[in-house]
C-alpha atoms as one frame of an Amber mdcrd trajectory, in Angstrom:
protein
  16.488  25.130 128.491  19.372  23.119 129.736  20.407  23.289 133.166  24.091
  23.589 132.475  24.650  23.984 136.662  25.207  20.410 136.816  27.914  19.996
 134.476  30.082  22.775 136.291  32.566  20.276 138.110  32.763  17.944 134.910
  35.862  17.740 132.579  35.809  16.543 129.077  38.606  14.747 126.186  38.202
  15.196 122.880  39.576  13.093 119.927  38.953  13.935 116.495  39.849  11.863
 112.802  39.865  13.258 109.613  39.833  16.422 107.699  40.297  20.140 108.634
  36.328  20.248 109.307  36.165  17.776 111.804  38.822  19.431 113.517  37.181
  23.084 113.128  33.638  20.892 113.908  35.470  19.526 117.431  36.623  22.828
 118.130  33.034  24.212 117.821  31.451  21.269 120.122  34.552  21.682 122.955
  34.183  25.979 122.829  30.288  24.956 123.288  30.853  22.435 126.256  32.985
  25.081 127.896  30.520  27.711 127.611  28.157  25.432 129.557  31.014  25.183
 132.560  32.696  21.522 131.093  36.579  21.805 131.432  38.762  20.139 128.964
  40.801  18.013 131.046  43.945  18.294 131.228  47.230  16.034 130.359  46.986
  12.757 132.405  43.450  13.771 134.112  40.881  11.748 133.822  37.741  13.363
 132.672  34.004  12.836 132.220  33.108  12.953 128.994  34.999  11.731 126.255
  33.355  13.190 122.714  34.959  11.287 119.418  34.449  12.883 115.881  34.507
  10.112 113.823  35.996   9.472 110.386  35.252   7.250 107.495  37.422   7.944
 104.694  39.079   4.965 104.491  38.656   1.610 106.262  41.618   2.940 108.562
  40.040   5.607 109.431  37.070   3.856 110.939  39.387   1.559 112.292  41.482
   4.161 114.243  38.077   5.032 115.268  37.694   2.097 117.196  40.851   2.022
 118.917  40.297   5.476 119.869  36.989   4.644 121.551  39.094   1.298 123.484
  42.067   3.663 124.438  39.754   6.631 125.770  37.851   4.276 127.867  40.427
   2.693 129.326  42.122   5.836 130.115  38.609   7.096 131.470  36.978   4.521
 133.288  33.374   5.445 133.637  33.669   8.469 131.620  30.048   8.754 129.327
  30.952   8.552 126.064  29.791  10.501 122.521  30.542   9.400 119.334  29.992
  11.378 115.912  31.000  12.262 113.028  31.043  10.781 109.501  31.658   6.890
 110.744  28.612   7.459 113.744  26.618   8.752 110.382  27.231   5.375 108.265
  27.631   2.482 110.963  25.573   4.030 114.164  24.580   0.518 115.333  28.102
  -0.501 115.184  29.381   1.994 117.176  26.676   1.681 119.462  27.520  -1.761
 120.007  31.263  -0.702 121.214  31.207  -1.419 125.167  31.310   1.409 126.939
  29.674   3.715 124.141  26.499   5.617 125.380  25.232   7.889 122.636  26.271
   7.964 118.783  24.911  11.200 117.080  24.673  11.778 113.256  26.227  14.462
 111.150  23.526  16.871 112.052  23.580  16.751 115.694  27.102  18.060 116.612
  25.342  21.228 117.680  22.995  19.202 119.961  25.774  17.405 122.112  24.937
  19.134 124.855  21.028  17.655 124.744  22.350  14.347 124.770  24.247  14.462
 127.887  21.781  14.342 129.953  22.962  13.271 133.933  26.075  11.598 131.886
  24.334   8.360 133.510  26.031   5.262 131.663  23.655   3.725 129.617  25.248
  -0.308 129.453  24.680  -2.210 127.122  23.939  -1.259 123.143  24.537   3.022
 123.437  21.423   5.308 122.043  21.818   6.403 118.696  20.340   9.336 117.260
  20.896   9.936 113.566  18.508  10.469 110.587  18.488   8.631 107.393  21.127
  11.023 105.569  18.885  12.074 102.240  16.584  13.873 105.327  19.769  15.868
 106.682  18.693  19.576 105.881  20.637  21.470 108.579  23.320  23.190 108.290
  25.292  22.742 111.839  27.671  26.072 112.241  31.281  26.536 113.242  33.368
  29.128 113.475  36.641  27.780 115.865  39.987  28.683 116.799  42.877  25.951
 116.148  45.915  25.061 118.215  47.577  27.824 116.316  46.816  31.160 115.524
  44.008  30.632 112.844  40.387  30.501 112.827  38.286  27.976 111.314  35.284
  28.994 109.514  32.949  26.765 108.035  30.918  27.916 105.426  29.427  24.897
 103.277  28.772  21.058 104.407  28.017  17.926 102.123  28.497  17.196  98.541
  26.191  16.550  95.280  28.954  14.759  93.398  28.676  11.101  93.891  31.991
  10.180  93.064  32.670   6.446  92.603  35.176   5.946  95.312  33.487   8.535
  97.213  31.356   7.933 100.562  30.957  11.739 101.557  27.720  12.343  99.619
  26.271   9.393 102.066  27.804  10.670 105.181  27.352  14.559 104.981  24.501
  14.301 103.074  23.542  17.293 100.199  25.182  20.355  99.649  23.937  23.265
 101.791  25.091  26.345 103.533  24.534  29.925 104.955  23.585  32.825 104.149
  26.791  35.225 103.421  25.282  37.665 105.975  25.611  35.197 108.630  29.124
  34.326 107.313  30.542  37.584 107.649  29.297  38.393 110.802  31.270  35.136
 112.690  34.403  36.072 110.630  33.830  39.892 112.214  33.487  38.167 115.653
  36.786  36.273 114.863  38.641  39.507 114.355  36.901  40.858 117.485  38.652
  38.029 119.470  42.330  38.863 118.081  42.207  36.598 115.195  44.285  37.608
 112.095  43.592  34.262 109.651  40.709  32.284 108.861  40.574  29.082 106.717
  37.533  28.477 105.129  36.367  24.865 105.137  33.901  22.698 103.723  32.891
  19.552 102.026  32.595  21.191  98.423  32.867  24.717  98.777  33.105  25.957
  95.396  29.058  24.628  95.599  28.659  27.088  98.056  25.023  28.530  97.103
  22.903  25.751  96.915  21.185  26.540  99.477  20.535  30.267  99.924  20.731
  31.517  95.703  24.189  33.081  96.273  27.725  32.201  94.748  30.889  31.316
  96.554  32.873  34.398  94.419  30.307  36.731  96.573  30.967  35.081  99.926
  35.450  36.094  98.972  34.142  39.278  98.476  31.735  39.812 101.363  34.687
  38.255 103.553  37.109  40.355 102.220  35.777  43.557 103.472  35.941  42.024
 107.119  37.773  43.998 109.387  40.706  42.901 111.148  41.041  39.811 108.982
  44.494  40.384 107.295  44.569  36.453 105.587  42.045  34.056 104.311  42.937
  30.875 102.982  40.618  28.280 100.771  40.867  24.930 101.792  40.167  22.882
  99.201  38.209  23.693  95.855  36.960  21.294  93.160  39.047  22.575  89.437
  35.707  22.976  87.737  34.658  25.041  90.457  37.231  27.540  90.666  36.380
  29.916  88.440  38.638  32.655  86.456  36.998  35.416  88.160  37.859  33.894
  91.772  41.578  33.663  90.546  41.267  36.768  89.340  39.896  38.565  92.498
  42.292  36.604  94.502  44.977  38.366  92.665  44.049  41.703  93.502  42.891
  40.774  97.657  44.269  42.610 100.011  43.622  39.591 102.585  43.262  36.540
 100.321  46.465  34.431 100.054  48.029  32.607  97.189  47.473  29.875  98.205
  44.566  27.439  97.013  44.709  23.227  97.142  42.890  21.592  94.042  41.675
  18.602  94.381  43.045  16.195  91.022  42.276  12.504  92.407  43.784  11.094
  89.567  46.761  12.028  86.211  45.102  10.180  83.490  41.739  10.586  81.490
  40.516   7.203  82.361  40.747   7.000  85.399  39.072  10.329  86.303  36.062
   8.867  84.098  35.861   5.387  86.111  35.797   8.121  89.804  32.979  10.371
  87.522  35.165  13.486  87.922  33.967  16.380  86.543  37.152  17.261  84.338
  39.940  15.817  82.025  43.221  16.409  82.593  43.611  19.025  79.776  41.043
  21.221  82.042  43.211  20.621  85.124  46.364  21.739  83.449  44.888  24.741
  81.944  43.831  25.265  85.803  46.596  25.234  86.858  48.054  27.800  84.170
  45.920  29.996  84.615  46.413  30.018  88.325  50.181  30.186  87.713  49.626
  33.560  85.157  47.244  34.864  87.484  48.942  34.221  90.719  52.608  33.772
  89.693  53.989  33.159  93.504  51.189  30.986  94.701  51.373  28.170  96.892
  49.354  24.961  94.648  48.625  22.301  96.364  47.027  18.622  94.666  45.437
  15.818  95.929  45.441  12.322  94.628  44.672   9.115  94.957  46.511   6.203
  93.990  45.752   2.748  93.439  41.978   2.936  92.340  40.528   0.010  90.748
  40.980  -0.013  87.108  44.739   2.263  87.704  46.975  -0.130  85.828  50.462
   0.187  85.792  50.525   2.004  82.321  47.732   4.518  83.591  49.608   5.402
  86.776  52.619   5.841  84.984  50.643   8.166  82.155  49.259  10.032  86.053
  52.714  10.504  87.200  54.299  11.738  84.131  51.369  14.291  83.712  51.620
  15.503  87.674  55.302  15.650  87.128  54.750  18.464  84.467  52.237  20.630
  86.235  53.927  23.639  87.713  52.654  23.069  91.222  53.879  23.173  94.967
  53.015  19.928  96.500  51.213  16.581  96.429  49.156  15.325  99.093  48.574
  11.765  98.520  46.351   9.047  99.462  45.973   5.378  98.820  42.731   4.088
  97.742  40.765   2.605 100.098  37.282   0.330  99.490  34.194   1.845 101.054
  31.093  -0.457 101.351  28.096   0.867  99.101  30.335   2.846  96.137  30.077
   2.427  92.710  33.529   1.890  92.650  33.436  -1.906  93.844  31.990  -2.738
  90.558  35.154  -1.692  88.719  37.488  -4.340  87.620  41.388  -4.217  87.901
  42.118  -4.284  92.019  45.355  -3.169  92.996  47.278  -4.852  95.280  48.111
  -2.958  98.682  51.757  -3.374  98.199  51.334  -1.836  94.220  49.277   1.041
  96.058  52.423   1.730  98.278  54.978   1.481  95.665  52.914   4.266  94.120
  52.157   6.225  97.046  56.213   6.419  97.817  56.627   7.655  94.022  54.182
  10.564  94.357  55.775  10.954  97.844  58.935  11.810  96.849  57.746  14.022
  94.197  56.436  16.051  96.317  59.014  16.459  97.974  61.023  17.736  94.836
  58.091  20.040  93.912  58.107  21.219  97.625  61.857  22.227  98.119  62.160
  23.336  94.124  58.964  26.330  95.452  60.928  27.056  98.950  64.087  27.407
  96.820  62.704  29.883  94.509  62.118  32.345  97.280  65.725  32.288  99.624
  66.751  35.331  99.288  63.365  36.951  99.147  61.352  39.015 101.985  57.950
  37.615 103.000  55.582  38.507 105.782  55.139  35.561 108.250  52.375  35.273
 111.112  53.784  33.396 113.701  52.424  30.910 115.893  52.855  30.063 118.998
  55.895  27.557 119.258  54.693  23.922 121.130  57.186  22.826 123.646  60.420
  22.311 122.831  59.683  23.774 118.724  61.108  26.497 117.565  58.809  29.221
 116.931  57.110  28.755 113.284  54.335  30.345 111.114  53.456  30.839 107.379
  54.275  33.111 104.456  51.403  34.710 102.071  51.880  31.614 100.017  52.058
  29.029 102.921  56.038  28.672 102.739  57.090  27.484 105.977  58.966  29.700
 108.842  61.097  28.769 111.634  63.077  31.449 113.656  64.105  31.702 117.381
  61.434  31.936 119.916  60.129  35.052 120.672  56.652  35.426 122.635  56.368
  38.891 121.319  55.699  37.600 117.509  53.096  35.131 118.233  49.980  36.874
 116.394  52.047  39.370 114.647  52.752  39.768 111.348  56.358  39.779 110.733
  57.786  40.979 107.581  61.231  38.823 106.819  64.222  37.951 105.004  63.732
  34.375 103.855  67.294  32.524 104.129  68.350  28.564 103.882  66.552  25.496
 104.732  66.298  24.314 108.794  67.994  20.664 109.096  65.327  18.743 107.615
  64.154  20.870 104.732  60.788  21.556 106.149  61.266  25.169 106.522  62.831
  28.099 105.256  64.908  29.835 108.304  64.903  33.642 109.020  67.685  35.812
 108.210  66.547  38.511 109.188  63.487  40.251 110.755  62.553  43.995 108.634
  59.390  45.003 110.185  56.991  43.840 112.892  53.537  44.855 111.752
């Protein structure tokens, strides 16, 4: 048993890269180093702990990693420092090398942070590292966590069995695993408990979600959607060939999930998604995306993809951009590719050149943008129901729709949490938003 006594007059900084699950994953660790009496320090205080969750993506991402470790310790001389995450999982020596960096834990010890504290003595010198070879990582490390906003953050699947060529996930997270449902449920119950309305549910793969206990990721919506007190779930991110017709179809008739879902393309042309080993063509993905469109009519789609890929030539990008250009969808988020030591995808020929990969990026950029404001446009006029969030200084107050169309009204304290159901009128200033014209009911 730790003696958490000692730690009641100690502050702690967090810093977090990446996706939505290292943010719901930081959450977790800072809720758990409160519980044991560690304040998160405030603006311009200088704490006692600084704990980095680490990405590694890209190269930038480990990069920004770096910096983030210089920058915290300047700003907190002496403070004991943590670092982990996907990056402490791939390069712990590295990172334990950084001066000033006195413990580097691996994927499966965010739970444990508290363990490696110990009398937050500097160590000097090379930091201790503690991670396991990541084919042994078994455990499945739990977080259920409240955002900045009004949503929850449940995770209910970590790692990936794909292997994709570009890919360094399946070496960082390790194998696909999860919880049981049971388990599931009963944080999303204790979400509700605390006041919250939405939860996102995150993963690595989650359509995978299974793997590890016999059950299916159509039984976890279910089992979820009988929660009460949980008015909206959202899916994070699911793989096309993993997003079955009977999920669509139960999403359709939900009284809490959204339509909204994010489907994860990579890439607009046949060989290309063959060089990454994707498990699809892009006839599947348009049919997808059909049948989301007949089955959810209003819903929110959003794609990723990655440009620039070894072997992308000109002509294949521009057969990738005329095919994402046809799909009836809501939005693009898009990356550039980015070489990760150990993938199969360094034995590809046909490197693209960084400025080619940000000629491309702008292209998709920009039509996103037109996919974006043609979705927002099709609903002006139109009432929605909107939970708002609280507004951060000097914002105007702004939530979500159903399908993820974005708010903004006046500030009103007495709408954050609520459900608000609205008149949907013109664009704010910078066509982010959709602007209220008028309030109908406050749920």
């Amino acid at each position: 048993m730790i003696d958490t006594s000692q730690f009641h007059d100690k502050t702690a900084v967090y810093y977090t890269l990446g996706c939505k699950l290292n943010f719901a994953e930081t959450s977790t660790i800072e809720r758990m180093l409160q519980e044991a009496g560690i304040r998160t320090a405030r603006r311009g205080e200088q704490a006692d702990i600084c704990i980095i969750n680490s990405c590694a993506v890209t190269q930038e991402a480990e990069k920004k990693c770096r910096q983030a470790i210089h920058k915290l310790i300047r700003q907190h001389p002496g403070a004991f420092v943590i670092v982990t995450g996907c990056y402490a999982q791939l390069s712990p020596q590295k990172l334990a090398a950084e001066e000033g960096v006195d413990v580097v834990l691996g994927i499966d010890k965010k739970g444990d942070i508290l363990d490696h504290l110990g009398n937050l003595d500097k160590r000097g010198g090379v930091g201790d590292c503690f991670v396991q070879p990541t084919k042994d990582v078994r455990r499945f490390v739990p977080s259920c966590s409240r955002g900045d906003r009004t949503r929850y953050f449940l995770k209910v699947q970590d790692g990936c069995d794909y292997f994709c060529t570009y890919c360094t996930i399946p070496f960082a997270r390790g194998r696909s695993r999860n919880p049981l449902i049971s388990d599931l449920v009963a944080q999303a119950q204790k979400a509700a408990d605390e006041g919250g309305r939405e939860i996102v549910i995150t993963g690595v793969n989650i359509g995978d979600f299974g793997k590890s206990t016999g059950e299916s990721f159509v039984s976890l919506v279910k089992a979820l959607d009988g929660v009460q007190g949980i008015d909206r779930y959202r899916i994070s991110s699911i793989e096309p060939n993993l997003i079955t017709d009977e999920i669509i179809e139960y999403i359709s008739t939900s009284h809490s999930f959204m339509p909204h879902l994010h489907i994860p393309l990579q890439a607009g042309s046949d060989t290309v998604l063959k060089l990454m080993h994707r498990r699809y063509d892009t006839a599947f993905f348009a049919e997808k995306i059909a049948t989301v469109r007949r089955m959810l009519p209003d819903a929110f789609i959003g794609v990723d993809v990655i440009v620039g890929t070894r072997g992308e030539s000109g002509e294949l990008f521009q057969q990738a951009y005329d095919f994402i250009k046809s799909l009836d969808i809501s939005q693009l988020h898009v990356f550039s590719y980015s070489e990760r030591p150990g993938t199969q995808a360094l034995k590809i020929e046909g490197a693209v050149p960084p400025a080619e990969k940000h000629r491309r990026s702008q292209l998709l950029i920009a039509l996103s943008e037109e996919k974006r404001i043609a979705f927002y446009e099709r609903f002006i006029g139109r009432e929605a129901v909107v939970l708002f969030e609280k507004p951060r200084a000097g914002m105007p107050m702004g939530g979500f729709t159903e399908n993820y169309i974005r708010v903004e009204t006046d500030n009103d304290k007495t709408l954050v949490n609520r459900l608000v159901r609205v008149r949907l009128g013109a664009f704010n200033a910078d066509k982010s938003a959709l602007l209220v014209s008028e309030v109908v009911e406050v749920k």
